[in-house]
C-alpha positions in Angstrom: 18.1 -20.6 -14.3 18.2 -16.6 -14.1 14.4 -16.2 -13.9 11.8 -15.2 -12.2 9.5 -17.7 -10.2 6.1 -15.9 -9.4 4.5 -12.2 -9.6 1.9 -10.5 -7.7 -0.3 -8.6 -10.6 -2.5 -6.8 -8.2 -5.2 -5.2 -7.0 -4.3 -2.0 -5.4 -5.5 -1.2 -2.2 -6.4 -4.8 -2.1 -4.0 -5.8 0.8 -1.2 -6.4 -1.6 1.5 -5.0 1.0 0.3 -7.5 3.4 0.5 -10.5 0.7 3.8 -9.2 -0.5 5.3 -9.4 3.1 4.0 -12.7 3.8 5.6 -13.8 0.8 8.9 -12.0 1.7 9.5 -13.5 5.4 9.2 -16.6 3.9 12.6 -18.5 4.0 12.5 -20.0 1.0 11.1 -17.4 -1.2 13.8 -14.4 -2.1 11.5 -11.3 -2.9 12.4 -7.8 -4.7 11.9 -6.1 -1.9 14.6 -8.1 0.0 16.7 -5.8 -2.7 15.0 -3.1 -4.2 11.9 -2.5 -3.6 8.3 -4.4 -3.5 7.1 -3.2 -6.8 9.1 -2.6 -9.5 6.9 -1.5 -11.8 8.6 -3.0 -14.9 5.8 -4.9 -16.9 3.4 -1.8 -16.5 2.8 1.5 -19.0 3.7 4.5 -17.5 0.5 5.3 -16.7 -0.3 3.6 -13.8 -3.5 5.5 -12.6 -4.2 7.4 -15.3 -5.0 10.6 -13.1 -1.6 12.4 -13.5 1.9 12.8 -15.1 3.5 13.0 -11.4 2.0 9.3 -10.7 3.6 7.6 -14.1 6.3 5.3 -13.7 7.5 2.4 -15.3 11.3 0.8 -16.1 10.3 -0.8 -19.2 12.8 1.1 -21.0 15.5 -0.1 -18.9 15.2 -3.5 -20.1 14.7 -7.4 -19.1 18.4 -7.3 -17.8 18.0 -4.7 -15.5 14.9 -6.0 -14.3 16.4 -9.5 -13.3 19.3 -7.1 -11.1 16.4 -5.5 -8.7 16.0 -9.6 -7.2 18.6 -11.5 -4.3 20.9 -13.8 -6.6 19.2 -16.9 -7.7 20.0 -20.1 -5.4 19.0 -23.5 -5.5 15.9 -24.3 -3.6 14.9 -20.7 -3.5 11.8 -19.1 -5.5 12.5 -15.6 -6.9 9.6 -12.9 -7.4 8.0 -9.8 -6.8 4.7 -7.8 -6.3 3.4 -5.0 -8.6 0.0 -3.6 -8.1 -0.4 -2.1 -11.3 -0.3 -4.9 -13.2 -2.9 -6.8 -13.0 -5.3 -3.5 -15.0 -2.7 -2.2 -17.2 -3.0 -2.6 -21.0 0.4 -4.3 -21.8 1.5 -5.5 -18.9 0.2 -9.0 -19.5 1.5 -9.1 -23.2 4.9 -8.2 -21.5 5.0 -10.4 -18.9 4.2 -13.1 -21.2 7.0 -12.3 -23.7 9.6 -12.2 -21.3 8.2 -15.1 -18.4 5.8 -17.4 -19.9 5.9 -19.9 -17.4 5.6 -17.8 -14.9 3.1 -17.8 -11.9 0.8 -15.4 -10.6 -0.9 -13.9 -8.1 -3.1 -11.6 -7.8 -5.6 -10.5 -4.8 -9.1 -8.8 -4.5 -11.2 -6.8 -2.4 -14.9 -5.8 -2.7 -14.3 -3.1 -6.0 -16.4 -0.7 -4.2 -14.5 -0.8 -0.9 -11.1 -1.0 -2.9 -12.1 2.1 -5.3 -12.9 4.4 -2.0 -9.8 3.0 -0.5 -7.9 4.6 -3.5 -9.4 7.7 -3.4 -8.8 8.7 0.5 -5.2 7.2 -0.4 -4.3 9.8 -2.9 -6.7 12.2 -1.4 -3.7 12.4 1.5 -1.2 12.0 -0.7 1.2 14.4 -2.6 0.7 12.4 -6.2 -2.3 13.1 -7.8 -5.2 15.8 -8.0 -8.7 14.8 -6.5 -11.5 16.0 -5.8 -12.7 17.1 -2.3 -15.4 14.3 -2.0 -16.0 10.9 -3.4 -19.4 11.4 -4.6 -17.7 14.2 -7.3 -14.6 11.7 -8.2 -16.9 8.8 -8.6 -18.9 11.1 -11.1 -15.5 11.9 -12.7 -14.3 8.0 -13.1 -11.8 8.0 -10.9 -10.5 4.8 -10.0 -13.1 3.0 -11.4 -11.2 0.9 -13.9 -9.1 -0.8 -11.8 -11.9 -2.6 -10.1 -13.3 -4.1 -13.0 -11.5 -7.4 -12.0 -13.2 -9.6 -14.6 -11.9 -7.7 -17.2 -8.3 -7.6 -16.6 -8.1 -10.8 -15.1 -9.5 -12.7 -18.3 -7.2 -11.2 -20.3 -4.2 -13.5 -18.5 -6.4 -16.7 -18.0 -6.8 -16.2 -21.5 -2.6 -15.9 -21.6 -1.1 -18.2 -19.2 -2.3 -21.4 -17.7 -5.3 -21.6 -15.1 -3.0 -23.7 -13.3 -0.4 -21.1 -12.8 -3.2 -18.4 -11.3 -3.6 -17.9 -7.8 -6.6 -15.4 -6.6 -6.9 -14.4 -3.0 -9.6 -12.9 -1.8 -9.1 -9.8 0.4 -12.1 -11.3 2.8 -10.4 -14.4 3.4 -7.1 -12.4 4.6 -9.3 -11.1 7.7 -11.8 -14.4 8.4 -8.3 -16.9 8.2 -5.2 -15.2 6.9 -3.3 -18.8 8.1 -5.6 -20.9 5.1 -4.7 -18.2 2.8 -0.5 -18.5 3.0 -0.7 -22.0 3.8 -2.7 -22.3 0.0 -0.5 -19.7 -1.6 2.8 -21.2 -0.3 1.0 -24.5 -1.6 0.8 -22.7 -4.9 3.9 -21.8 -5.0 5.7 -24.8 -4.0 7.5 -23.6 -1.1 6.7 -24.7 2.9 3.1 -24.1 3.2 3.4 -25.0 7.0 5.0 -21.8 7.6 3.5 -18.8 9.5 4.6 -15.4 8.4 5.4 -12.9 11.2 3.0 -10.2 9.8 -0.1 -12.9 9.6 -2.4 -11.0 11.8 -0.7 -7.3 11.3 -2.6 -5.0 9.0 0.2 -3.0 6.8 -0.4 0.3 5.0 -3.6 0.7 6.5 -5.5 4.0 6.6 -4.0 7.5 7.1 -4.2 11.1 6.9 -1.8 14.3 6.8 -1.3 16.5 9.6 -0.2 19.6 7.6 -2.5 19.9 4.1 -0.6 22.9 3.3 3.0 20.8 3.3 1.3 18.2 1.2 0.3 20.5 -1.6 3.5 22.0 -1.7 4.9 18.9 -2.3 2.4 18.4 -4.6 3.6 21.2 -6.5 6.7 21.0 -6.6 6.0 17.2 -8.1 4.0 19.2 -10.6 6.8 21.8 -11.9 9.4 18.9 -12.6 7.0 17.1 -14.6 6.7 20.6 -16.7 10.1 21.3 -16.7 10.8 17.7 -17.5 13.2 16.5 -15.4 12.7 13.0 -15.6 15.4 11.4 -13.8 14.8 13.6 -11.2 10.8 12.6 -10.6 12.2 8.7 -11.1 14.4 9.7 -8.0 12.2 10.9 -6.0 9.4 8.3 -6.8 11.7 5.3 -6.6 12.9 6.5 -3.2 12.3 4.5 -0.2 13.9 7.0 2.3 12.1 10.1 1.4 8.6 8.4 1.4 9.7 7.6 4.8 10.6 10.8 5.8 7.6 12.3 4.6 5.7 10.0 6.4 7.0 10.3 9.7 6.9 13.9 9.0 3.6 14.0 7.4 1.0 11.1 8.2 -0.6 9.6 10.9 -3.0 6.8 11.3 -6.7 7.5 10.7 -10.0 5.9 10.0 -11.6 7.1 6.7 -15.8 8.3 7.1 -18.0 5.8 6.6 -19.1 5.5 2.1 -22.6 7.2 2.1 -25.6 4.8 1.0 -26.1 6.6 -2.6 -22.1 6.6 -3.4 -22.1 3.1 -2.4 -25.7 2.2 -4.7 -23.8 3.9 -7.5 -20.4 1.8 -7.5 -22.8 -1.1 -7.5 -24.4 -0.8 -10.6 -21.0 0.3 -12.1 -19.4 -2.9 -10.9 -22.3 -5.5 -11.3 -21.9 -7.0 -14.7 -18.3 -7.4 -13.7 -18.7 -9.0 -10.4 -21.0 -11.4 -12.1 -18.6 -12.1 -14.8 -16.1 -12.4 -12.2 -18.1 -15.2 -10.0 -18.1 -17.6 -13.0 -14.6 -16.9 -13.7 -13.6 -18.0 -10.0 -16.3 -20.4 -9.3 -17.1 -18.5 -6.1 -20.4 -16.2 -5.0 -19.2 -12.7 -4.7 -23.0 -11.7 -3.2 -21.6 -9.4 -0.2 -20.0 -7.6 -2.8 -23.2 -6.3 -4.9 -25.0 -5.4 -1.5 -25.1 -1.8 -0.7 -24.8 -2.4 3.3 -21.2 -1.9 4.1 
């Protein structure tokens, strides 16, 4: 059948490039990525963070065939699927997903919201994409972020849309204390050879950066700014969708860093914000999430 097995829903910054890759050197599982890309952003609004018109992208508008062409041609024995971030917090995406794949399974994993929001904000703070403040404490005051860690939310609304039994949460945590019981229970989820061990099982991908030149990122930044204004779309898909020139730049322009340490009153502050949720969230999964609403990091 031309469909699509499984799809990672989310949550950014959440180790999702390390889940994805697990999931792509499996041999039985034929990924996106093997084709395209990791995320294809499909499902999502075009608003993924809601920060910036340089950031939106989705191929909705392309349509479901188009979609099934970005994944390896189907073969028997093989599971077909993809990873996507943005998913798991966007509006629609859900709705969409079930329309077009309603058997579908998901994933999704997630990290300590507080740890995952200031993640996300030294992320684009060395990026090119999106305009943020120059601390923390001021785009915590704005609301950046923020939504995307309110887990319980968006994850209710597709248990409330697909079957429990075709959920699968990881938990970020679990990927560092025994990354071999989480793909063993995922490949188990998915159906595939749960006795095999990924070659990027103890590799940390994507992890922390910074930029050597500011003053090349803003330009780029800029420049990202005047197409949006001048509106030439197909030219900011380009340049999002390409895989070459984000290597480029990041040869170019990154190296590997370690972000400061959250101060004690940012980190009090996410707390609160995320406390209801993260209680929510515990009776959702059945697990204590207690190391999360402590303000020690």
């Amino acid at each position: 059948m031309d469909s699509i097995d499984f799809i990672g829903i989310g949550a950014p910054k959440s180790g999702s490039t390390w889940l994805s890759k697990c999931l792509e050197e499996h041999p039985q599982i034929l990924l996106s990525s093997k084709k395209t890309r990791k995320e294809v952003l499909f499902f999502n609004t075009d608003d993924i963070w809601g920060e910036h018109k340089t950031n939106r992208l989705s191929c909705y508008n392309r349509g479901f065939e188009w979609y099934l062409q970005q994944f390896p041609e189907p073969k028997v024995g093989y599971l077909r699927g993809e990873f996507s971030a943005s998913y798991m917090a966007d509006p629609v995406a859900y709705e969409r997903i079930k329309e077009h794949l309603p058997n579908v399974k998901l994933v999704a994993i997630l990290r300590n919201p507080v740890d995952m929001v200031y993640s996300s904000y030294w992320y684009f703070y060395h990026g090119t994409l999106l305009d943020v403040p120059e601390s923390f404490s001021e785009s915590l005051s704005k609301g950046m972020f923020i939504d995307k860690g309110f887990y319980y939310k968006h994850l209710k609304k597709f248990y409330d849309n697909f079957p429990a039994d075709n959920i699968h949460v990881v938990i970020y945590d679990d990927t560092i204390k025994n990354p071999t019981s989480v793909t063993r229970d995922l490949y188990n989820f998915l159906g595939v050879d749960p006795s095999f061990i990924p070659p990027s099982i103890d590799k940390r991908i994507n992890s922390a950066y910074e930029t050597k030149s500011k003053l090349l990122k803003d330009i780029i930044h800029k420049c990202m700014v005047a197409i949006d204004r001048l509106e030439l779309e197909n030219v900011r898909m380009r340049i999002l969708e390409s895989r070459t020139l984000f290597n480029i730049y990041s040869t170019i322009n990154k190296r590997p860093s370690q972000y400061p340490k959250m101060s004690v009153d940012d980190r009090k502050k996410c707390v609160e914000i995320f406390m209801d949720d993260i209680n929510s969230l515990e009776k959702l999964l059945n697990r204590d999430f207690s190391s999360w609403k402590s303000v020690e990091s």
